[in-house]
C-alpha positions in Angstrom: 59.6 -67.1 109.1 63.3 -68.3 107.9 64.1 -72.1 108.6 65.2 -73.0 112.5 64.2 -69.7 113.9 62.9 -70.0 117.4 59.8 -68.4 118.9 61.9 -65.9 120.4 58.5 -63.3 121.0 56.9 -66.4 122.8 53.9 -64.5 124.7 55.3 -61.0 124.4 52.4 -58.2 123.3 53.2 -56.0 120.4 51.7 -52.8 119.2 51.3 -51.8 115.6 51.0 -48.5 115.1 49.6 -48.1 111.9 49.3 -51.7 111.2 46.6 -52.5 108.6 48.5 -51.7 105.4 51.0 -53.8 103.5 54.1 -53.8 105.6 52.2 -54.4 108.4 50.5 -57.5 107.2 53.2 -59.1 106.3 55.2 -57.9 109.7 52.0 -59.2 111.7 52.4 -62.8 110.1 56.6 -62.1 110.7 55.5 -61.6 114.9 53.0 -64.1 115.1 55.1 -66.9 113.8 58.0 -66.2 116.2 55.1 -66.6 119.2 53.9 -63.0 119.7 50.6 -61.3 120.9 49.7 -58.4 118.1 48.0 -55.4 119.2 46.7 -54.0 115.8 46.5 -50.2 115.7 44.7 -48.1 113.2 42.7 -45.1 112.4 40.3 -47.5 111.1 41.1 -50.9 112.9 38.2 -52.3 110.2 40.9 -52.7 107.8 43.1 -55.0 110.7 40.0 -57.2 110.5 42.5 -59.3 107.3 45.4 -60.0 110.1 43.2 -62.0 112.8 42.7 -65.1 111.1 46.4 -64.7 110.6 47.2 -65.5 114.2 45.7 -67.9 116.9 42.6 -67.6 118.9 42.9 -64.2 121.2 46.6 -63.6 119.6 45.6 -60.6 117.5 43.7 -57.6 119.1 42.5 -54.8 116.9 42.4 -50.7 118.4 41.3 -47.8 117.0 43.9 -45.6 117.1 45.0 -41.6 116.1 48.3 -40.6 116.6 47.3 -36.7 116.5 45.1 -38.0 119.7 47.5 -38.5 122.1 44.6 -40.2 124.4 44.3 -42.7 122.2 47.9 -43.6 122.2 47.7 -43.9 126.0 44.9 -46.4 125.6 46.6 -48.8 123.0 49.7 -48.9 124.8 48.7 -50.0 128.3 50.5 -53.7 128.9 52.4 -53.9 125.9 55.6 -54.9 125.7 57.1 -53.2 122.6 55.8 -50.9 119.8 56.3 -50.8 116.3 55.8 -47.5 114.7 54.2 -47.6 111.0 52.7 -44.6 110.4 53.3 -42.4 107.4 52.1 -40.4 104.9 52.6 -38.3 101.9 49.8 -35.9 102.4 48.1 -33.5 104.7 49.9 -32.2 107.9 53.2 -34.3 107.9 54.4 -32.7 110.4 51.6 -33.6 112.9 51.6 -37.2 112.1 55.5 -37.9 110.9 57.1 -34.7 113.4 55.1 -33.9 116.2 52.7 -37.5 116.0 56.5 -39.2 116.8 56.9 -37.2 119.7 53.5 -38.2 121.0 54.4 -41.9 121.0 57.5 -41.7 122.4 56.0 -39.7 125.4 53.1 -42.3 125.7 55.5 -45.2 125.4 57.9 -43.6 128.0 54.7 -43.1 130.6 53.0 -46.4 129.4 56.6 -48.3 130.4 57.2 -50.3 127.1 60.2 -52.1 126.9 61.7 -51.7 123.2 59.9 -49.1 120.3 61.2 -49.8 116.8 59.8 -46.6 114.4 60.0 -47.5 110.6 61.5 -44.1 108.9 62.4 -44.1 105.3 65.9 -43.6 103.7 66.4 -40.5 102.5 65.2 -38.8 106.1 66.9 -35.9 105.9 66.0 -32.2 108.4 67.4 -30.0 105.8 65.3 -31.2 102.8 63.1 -29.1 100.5 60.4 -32.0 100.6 58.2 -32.1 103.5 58.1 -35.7 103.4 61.8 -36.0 103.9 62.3 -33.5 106.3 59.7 -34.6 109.2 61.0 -38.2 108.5 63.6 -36.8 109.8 62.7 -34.5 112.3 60.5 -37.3 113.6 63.5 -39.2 114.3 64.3 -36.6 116.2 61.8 -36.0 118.4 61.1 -39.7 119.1 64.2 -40.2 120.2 64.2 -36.8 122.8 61.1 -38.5 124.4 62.4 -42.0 124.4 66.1 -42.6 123.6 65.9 -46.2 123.7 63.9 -46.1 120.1 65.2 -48.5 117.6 65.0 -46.4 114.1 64.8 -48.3 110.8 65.0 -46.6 107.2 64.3 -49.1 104.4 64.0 -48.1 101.1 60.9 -49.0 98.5 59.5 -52.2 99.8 58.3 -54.9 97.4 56.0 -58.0 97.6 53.8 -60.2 95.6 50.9 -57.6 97.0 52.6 -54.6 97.1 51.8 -51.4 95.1 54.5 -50.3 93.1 55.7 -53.1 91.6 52.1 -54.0 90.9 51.5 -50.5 89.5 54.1 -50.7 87.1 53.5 -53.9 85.9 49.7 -53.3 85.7 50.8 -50.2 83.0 52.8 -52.5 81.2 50.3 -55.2 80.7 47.8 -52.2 79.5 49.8 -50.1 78.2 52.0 -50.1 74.4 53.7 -46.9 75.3 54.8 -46.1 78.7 56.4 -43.0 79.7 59.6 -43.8 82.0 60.1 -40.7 84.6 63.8 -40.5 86.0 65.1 -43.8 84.3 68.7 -43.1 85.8 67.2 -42.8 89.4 68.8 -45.7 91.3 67.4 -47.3 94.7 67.3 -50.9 96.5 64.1 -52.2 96.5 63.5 -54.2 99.6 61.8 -57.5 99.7 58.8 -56.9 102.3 59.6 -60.1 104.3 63.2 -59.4 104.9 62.4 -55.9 106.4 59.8 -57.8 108.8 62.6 -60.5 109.5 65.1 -57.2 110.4 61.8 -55.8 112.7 61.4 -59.3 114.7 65.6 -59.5 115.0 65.7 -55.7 116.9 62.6 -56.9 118.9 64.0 -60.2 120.1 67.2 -58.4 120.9 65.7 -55.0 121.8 68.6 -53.9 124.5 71.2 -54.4 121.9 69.5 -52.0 119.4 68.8 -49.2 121.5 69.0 -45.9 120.0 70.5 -47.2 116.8 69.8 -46.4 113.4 70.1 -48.8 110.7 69.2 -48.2 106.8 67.2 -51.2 105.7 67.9 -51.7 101.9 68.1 -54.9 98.9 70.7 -56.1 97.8 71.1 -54.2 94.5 70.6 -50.9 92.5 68.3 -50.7 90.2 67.2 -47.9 87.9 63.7 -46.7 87.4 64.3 -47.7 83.5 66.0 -50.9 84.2 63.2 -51.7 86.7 60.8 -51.8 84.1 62.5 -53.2 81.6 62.9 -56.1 83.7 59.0 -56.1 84.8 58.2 -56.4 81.0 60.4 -58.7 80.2 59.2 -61.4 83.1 55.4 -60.6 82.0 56.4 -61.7 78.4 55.7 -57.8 76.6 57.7 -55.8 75.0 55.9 -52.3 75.3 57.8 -49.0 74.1 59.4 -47.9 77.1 60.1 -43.9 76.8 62.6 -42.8 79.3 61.6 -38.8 79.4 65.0 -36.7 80.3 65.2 -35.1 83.9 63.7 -31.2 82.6 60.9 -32.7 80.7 59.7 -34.9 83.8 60.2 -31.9 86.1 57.8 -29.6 84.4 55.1 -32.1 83.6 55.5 -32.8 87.5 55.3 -29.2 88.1 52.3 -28.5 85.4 50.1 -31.8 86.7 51.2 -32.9 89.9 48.5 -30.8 91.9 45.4 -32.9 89.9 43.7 -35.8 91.5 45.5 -38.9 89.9 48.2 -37.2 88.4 51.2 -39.1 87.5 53.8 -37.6 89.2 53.5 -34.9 92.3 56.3 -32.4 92.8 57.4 -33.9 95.4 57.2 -37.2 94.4 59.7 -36.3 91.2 62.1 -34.2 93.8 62.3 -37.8 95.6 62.3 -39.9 92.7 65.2 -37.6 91.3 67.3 -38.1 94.4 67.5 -42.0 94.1 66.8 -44.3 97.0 69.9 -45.7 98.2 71.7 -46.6 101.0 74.1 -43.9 102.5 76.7 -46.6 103.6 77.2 -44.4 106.3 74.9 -46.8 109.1 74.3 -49.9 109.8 72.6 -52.1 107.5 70.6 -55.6 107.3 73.9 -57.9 108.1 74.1 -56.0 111.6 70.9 -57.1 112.1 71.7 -60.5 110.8 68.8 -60.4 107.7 70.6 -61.5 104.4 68.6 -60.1 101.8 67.0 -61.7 99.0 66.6 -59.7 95.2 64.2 -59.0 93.5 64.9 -61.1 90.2 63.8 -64.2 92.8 60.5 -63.7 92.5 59.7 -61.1 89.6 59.0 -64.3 86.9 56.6 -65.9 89.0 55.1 -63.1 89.9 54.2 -61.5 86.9 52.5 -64.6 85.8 48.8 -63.2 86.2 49.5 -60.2 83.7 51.0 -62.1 80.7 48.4 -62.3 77.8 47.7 -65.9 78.4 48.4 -65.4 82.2 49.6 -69.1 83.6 48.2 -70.7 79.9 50.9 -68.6 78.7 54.7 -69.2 78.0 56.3 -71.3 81.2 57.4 -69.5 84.2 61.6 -70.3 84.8 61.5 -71.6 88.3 63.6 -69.1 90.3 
């Protein structure tokens, strides 16, 4: 929590819909520190177990929760205050949990009487999109907002942290790797530091009647490229691997020939997103309306990659950021 923020959640219940993964660790410890009750909800609330040492004694609840089960919902809502929406996926029936799932909690938070429901989207939600994944982002949107107008949406783009998995997965290749293959190196997005987007999440919840119904697109404070991002990964782990940057039509078919095997590199998918970038449109409101200045990535990327130099911290000195 930034410097001389109050505890402006002070005793107010929150449900996390989908709260056991990465963003919603580091949003739990956002909530609790600004004085908030956490409702944890999950398909498998085992894996919430992590976030209730994070808070104080009875200030983190854990719920088992489906949102294809609209019972469930109904259950997990009762006396909360405001919902935070979480769920996604890449795989299966999208359109169950990121379409028709949406609809579902906006119908239960509408008969359960919650007072603020922030959904995390994605940039790049789009209803005419060839990609499943974009287009019941978008038509989630939708559909949560026709069963409870009131709905806060919020669209970051690629989130990173110390424990994330993308800048960890890159970096991981790096250190194992002498010659890594670079797919869409020109593809530009605005990578997100996690904390910031849980800051922007605990600003629309303190504030909730002021956000209604707004859509804001959540994204760093620079562009990066896929090749640049790697490049810069290498150079704060101390390597200096052979970086091939494979043009557009070669990535394309390998993603086309591979992408259906377990563990493949790239999906189809995956490379029609990747292809597309990950910016902000300009066309919403961004992190100043929510009053988050956002912090770059360079910040944090030396320190970082400490543990997969050779030496790892008996290695060369770490600049201090």
């Amino acid at each position: 929590m930034g410097k001389g923020r109050t505890r402006d959640l002070e005793g107010r219940l929150v449900a996390l819909i989908g709260g056991s993964g990465f963003f919603g660790t580091h949003l739990a410890q956002e909530l609790l520190a600004r004085g908030a009750r956490l409702r944890v909800c999950s398909r498998h609330p085992e894996r919430s177990f992590r976030v209730k040492p994070l808070g104080g004694l009875g200030q983190v609840q854990t719920v088992a929760v489906d949102v294809t089960k609209p019972h469930t919902l109904a259950v997990a809502l009762t006396g909360v205050d405001a919902v935070v929406n979480l769920v996604g996926a890449f795989g299966g029936n999208l359109d169950d949990v990121q379409g028709k799932g949406l609809r579902r909690l906006g119908e239960a938070a509408t008969a359960a009487g919650v007072r603020a429901l922030v959904h995390i989207s994605a940039i790049g939600a789009d209803a005419d999109s060839d990609v499943a994944y974009a287009r019941t982002k978008a038509e989630g949107e939708a559909a949560l907002l026709a069963a409870y107008p009131a709905a806060t949406i919020l669209r970051p783009s690629i989130l990173f942290g110390e424990d994330d998995k993308f800048i960890n997965m890159f970096a991981g290749l790096i250190a194992r790797l002498p010659v890594l293959p670079v797919f869409a190196p020109d593809a530009k997005f605005q990578p997100l530091f996690v904390d910031d987007a849980a800051e922007a999440v605990g600003n629309v919840l303190a504030a909730p009647a002021v956000h209604a119904g707004v859509t804001y697109e959540l994204a760093g404070p620079e562009q990066i490229t896929m090749g640049d991002l790697n490049r810069r990964i290498a150079r704060a782990e101390g390597r200096e691997p052979l970086l091939v940057e494979l043009p557009d039509a070669l990535s394309s078919v390998i993603a086309t020939a591979t992408g259906w095997l377990p563990g493949a590199p790239l999906t189809r998918d995956q490379w029609a997103l990747l292809q597309k970038g990950n910016v902000a449109s300009g066309a919403l409101p961004g992190l100043a309306a929510l009053g988050v200045h956002a912090r770059p990535l360079d910040l944090f990327l030396e320190r970082w990659m400490v543990r997969y130099r050779k030496y790892g911290r008996f290695g060369a000195k770490t600049r201090l950021a």
